[in-house]
Backbone as CSV, one residue per row, in Angstrom:
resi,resn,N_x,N_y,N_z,CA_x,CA_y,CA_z,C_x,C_y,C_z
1,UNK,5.639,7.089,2.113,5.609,6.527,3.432,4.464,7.198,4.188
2,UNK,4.054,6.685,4.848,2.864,6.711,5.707,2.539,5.995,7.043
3,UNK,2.172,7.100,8.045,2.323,6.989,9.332,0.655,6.088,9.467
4,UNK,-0.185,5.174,10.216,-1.390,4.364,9.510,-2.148,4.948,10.648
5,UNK,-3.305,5.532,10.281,-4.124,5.720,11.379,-5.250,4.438,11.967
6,UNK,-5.877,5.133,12.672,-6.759,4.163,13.218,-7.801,4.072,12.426
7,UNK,-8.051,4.690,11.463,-9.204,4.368,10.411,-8.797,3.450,9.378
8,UNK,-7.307,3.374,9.522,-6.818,2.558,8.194,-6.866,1.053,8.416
9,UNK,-6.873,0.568,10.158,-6.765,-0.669,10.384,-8.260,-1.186,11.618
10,UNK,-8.962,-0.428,11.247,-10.268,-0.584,11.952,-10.999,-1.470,11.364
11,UNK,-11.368,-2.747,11.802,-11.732,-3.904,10.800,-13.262,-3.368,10.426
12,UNK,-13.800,-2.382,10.554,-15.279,-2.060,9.355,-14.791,-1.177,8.479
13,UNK,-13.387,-1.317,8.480,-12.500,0.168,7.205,-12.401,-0.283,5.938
14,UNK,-11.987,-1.729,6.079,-11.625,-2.035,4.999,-10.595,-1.288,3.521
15,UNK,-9.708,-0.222,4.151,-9.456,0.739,3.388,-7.920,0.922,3.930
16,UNK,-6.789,1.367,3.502,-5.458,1.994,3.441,-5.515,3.261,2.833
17,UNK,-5.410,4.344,3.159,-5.262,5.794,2.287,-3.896,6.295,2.694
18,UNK,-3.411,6.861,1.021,-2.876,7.476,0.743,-2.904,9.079,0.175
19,UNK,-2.805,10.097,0.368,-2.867,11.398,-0.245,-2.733,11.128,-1.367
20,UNK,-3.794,11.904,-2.165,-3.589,11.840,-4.213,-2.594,12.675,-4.216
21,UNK,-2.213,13.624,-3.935,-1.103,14.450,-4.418,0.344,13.396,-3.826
22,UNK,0.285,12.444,-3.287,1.643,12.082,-3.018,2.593,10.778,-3.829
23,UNK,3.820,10.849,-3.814,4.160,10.027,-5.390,3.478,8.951,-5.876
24,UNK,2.649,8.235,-5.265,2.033,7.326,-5.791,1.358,8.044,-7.260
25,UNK,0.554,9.334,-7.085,0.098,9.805,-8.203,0.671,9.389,-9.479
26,UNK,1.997,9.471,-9.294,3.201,9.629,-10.306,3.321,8.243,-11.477
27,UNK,2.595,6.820,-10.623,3.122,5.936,-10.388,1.742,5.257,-12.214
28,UNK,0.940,5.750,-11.643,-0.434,5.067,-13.139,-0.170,6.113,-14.190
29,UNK,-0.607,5.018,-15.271,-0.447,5.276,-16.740,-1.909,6.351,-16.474
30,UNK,-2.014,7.148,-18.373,-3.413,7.920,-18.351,-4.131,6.913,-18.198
31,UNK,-4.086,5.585,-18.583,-5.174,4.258,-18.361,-5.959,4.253,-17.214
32,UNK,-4.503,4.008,-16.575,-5.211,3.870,-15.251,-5.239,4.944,-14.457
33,UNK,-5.160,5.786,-14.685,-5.566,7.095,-13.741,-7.359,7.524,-14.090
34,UNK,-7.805,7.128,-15.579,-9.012,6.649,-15.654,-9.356,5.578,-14.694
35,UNK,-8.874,4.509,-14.633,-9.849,3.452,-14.246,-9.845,3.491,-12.583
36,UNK,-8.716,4.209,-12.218,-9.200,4.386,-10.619,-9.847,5.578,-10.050
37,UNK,-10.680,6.018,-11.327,-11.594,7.263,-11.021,-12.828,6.668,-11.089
38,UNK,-12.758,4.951,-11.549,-14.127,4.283,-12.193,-14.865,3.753,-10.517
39,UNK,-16.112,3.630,-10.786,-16.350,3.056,-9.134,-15.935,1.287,-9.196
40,UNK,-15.388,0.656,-9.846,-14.523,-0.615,-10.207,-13.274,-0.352,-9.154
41,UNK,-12.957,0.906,-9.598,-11.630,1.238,-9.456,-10.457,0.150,-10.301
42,UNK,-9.274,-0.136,-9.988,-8.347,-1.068,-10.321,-7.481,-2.281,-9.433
43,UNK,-7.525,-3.057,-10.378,-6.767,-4.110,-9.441,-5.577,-4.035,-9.106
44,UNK,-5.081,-4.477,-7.884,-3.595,-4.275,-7.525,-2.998,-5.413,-7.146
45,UNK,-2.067,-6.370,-7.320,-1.158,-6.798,-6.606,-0.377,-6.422,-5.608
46,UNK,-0.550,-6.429,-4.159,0.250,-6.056,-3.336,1.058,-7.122,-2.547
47,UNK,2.095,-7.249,-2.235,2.576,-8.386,-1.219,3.205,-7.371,-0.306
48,UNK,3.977,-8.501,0.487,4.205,-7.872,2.170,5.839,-8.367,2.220
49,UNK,6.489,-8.214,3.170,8.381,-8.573,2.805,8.334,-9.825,3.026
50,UNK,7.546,-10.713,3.018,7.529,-12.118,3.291,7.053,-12.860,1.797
51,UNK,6.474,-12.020,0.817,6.437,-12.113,-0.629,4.455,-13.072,-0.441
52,UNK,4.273,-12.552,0.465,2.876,-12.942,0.390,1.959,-12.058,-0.201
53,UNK,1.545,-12.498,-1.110,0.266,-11.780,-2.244,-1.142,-11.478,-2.095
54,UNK,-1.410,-10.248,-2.307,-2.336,-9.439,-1.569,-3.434,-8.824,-2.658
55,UNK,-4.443,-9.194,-3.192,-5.270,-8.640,-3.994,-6.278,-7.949,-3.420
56,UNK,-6.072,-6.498,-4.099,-6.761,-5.154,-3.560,-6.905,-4.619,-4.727
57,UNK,-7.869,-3.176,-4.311,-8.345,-2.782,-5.481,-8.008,-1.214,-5.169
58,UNK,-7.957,-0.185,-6.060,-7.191,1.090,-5.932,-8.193,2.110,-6.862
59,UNK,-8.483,2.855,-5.961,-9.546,3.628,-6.396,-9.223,5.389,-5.480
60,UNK,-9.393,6.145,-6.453,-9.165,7.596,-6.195,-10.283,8.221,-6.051
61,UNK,-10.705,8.387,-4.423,-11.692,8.401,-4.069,-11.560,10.108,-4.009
62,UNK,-12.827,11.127,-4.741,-13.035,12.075,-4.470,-11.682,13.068,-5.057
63,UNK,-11.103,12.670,-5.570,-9.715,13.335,-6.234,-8.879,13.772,-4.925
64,UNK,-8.969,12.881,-3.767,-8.089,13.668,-2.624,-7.428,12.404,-2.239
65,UNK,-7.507,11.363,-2.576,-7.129,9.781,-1.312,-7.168,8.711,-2.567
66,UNK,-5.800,7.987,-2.536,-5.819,6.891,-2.837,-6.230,6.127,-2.471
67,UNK,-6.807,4.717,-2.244,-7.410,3.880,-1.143,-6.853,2.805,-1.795
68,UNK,-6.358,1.625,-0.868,-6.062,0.413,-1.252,-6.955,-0.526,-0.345
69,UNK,-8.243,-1.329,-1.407,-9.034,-2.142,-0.405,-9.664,-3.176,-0.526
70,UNK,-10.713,-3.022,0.344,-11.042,-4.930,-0.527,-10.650,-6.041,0.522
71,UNK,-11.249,-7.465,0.405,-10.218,-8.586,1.254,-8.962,-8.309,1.306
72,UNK,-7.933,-7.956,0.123,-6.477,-8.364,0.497,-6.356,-7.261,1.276
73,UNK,-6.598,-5.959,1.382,-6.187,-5.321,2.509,-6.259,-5.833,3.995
74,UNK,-7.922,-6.060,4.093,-8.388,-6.662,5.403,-7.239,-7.936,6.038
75,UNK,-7.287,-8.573,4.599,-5.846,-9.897,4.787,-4.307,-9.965,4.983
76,UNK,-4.364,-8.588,4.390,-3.064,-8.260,4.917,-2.641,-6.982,6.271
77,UNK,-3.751,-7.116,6.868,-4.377,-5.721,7.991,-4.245,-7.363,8.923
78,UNK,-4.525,-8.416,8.817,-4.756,-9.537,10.103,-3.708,-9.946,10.079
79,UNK,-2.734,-10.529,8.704,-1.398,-11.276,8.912,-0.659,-10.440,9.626
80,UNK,-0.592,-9.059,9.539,0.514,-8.171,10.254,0.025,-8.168,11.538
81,UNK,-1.306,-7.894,12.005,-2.174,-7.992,13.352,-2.304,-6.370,13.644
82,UNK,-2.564,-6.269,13.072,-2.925,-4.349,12.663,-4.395,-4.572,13.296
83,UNK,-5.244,-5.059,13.055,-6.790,-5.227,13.188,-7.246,-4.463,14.611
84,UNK,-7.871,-3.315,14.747,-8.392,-3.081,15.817,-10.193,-2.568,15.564
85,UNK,-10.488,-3.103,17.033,-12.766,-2.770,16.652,-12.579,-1.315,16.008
86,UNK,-13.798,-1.094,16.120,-14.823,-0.220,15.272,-14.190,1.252,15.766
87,UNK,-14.613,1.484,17.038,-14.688,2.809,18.383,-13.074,2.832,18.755
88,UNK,-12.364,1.231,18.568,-10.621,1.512,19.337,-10.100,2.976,18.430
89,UNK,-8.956,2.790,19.218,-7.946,3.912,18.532,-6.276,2.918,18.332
90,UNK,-5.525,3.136,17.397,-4.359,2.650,17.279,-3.615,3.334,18.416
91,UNK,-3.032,2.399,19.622,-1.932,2.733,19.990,-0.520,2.898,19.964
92,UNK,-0.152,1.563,18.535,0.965,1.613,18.227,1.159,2.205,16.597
93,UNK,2.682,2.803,17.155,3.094,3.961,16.070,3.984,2.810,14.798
94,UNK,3.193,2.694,13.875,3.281,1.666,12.594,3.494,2.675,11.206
95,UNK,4.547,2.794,10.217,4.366,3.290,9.385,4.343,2.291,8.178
96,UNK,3.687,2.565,7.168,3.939,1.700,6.473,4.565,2.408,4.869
97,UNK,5.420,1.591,3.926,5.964,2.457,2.993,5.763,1.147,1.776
98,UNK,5.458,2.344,0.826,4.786,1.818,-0.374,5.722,1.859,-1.682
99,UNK,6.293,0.398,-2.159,7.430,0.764,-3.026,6.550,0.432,-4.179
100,UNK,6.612,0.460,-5.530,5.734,0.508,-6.280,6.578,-0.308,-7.809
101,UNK,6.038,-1.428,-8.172,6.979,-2.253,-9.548,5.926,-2.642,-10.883
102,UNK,6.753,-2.538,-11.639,5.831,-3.186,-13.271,6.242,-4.761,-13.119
103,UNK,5.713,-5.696,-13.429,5.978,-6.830,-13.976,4.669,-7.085,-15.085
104,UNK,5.395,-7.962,-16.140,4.599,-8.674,-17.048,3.826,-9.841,-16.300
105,UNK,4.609,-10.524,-15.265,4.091,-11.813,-14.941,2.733,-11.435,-14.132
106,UNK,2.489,-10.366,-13.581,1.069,-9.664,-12.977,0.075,-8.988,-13.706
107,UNK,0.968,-8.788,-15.054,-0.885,-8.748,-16.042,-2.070,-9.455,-15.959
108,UNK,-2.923,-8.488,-15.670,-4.182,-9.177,-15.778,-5.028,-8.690,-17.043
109,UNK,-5.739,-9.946,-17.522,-6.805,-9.060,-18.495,-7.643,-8.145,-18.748
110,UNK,-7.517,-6.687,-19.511,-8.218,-5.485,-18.818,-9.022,-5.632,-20.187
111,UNK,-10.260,-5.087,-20.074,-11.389,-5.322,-21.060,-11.359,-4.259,-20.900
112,UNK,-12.116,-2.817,-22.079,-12.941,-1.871,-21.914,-14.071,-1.981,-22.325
113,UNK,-14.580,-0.730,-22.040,-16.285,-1.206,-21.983,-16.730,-1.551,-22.983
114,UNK,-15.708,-1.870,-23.747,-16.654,-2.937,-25.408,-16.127,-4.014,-25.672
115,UNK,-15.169,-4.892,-24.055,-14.808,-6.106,-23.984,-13.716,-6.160,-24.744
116,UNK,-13.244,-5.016,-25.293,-12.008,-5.362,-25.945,-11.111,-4.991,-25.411
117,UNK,-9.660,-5.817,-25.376,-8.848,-5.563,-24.659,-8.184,-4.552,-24.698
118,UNK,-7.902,-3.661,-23.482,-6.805,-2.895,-23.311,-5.327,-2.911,-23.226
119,UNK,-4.508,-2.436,-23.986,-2.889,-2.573,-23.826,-2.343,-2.169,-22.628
120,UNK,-1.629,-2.624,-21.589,-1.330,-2.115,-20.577,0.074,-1.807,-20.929
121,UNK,1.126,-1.166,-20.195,2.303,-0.781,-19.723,3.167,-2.207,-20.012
122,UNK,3.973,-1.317,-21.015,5.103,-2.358,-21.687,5.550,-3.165,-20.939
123,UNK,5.947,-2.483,-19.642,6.586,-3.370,-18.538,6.143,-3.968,-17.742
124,UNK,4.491,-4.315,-17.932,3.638,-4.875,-17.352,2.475,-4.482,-16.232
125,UNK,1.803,-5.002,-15.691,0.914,-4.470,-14.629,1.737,-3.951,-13.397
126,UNK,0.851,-2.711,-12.583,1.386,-2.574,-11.400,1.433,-3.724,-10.543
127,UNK,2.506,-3.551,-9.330,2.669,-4.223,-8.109,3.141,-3.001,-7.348
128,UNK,2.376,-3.730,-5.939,3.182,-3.221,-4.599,3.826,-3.675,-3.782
129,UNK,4.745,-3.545,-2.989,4.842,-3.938,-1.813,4.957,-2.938,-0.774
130,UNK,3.835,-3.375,0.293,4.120,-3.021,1.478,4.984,-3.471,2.796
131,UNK,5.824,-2.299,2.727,6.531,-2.545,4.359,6.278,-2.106,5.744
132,UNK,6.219,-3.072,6.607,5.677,-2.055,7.699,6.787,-1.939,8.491
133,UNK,7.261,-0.801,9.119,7.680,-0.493,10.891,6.771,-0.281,11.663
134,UNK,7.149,-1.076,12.824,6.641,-0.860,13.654,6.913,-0.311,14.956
135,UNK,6.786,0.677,15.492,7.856,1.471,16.456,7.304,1.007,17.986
136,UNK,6.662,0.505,17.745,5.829,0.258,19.536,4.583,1.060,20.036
137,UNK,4.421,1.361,21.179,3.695,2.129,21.895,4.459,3.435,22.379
138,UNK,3.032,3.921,22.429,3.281,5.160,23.156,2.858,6.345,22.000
139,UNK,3.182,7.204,22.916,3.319,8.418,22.388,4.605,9.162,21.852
140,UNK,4.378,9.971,20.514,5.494,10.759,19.790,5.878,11.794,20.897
141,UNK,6.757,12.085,20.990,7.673,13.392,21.395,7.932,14.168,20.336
142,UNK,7.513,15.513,20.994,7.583,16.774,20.013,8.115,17.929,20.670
143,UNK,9.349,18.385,19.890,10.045,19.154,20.342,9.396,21.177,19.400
144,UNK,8.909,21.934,19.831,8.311,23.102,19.429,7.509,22.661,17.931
145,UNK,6.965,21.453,17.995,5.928,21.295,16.941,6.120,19.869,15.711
146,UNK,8.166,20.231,15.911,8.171,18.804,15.530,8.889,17.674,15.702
147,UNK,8.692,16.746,15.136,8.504,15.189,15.544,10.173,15.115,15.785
148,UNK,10.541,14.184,16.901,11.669,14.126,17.709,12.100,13.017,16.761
149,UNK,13.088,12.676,16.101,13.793,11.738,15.130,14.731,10.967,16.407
150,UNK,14.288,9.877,16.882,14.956,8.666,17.293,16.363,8.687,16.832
151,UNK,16.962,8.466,17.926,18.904,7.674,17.180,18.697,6.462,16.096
152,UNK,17.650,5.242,16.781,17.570,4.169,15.703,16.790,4.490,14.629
153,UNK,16.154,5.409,14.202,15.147,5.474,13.217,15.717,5.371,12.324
154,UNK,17.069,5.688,11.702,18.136,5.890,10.681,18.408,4.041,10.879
155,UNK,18.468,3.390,11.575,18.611,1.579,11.626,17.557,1.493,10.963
156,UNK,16.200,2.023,11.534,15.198,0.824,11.402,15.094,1.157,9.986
157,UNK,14.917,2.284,9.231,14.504,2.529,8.034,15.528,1.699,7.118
158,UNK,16.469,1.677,7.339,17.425,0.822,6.568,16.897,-0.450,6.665
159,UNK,16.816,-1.047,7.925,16.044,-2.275,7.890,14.803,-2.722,7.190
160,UNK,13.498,-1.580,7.052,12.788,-1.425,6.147,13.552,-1.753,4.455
161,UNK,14.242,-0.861,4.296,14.997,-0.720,3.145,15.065,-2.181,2.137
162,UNK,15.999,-2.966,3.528,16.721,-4.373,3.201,15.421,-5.304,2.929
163,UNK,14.426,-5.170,3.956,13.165,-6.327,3.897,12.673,-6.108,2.571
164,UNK,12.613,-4.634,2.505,11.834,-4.224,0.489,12.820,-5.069,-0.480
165,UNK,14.012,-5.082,-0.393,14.894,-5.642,-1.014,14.531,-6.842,-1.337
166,UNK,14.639,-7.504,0.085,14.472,-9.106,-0.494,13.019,-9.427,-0.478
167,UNK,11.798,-8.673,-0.079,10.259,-8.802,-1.154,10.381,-9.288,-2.677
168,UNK,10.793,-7.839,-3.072,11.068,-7.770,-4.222,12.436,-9.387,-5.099
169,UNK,13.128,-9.269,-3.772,14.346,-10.423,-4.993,13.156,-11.726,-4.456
170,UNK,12.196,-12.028,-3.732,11.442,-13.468,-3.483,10.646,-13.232,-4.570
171,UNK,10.099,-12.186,-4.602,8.929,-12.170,-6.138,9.381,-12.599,-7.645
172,UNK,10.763,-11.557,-7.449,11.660,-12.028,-9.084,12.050,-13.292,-9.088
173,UNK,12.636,-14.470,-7.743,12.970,-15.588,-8.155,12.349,-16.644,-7.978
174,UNK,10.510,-16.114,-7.840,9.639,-16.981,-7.584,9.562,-18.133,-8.922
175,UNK,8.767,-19.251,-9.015,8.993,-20.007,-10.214,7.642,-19.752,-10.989
């Protein structure tokens, strides 16, 4: 999970980062932990809890930051209405959380550099879905350094929870 800064939805960003050390690491084969070191980087399937499909590309920039980018970010940075200029700053407090799935039906054809195909993950290519909260405006409250936990935050995350839920059951009973 991840709190989104203003660099992440600044329409010349073109970019989502994630920390390399955080579970996503966990998440690519040795394959692809090569190929998102490649300046290609890798392709991703991402959708949103509305099961809308998001092609981005995932590249481990500098061994410190995941990045998810490309049009489908930018495309899925406007459907949510995340988009702010160059110089703005995000005023609203948006986290977004990254659940992470294999399917076969999202294989894509991976060539290596002698055009021959690569075997991917039994259980198929990665997918994502992203969820967003969105908490409103304003400013965090901080009590001696840290972050003041809301009464509803324990709702909304559940609510998060449920929307990942049915992402995921619209993708599986797509035709």
């Amino acid at each position: 999970m991840k709190r989104l800064q203003s660099t992440d939805v600044r329409d010349d960003q073109n970019r989502v980062q994630f920390p390399g050390r955080s579970p996503i690491s966990q998440i690519f084969t040795d394959a692809e932990k090569v190929r998102v070191r490649t300046s290609g980087g890798m392709s991703v399937t991402a959708f949103d809890h509305r099961g809308q499909q998001y092609e981005m590309t995932c590249k481990l920039w500098r061994d410190k930051h995941y990045r998810f980018m490309g049009p489908g970010w930018k495309n899925f940075r406007q459907a949510h209405h995340l988009t702010i200029a160059k110089e703005a700053h995000l005023t609203r407090r948006v986290t977004v959380k990254l659940w992470a799935f294999r399917s076969r039906a999202l294989l894509p054809e991976v060539k290596d550099d002698d055009g021959e195909e690569e075997p991917g993950h039994p259980d198929g290519a990665l997918g994502l879905v992203l969820l967003l909260l969105d908490e409103g405006e304003g400013e965090e409250e901080e009590v001696a350094g840290e972050e003041v936990v809301a009464r509803d935050e324990s709702y909304a995350r559940k609510f998060l929870e449920l929307r990942g839920a049915v992402a995921l059951w619209l993708l599986w009973t797509r035709d």
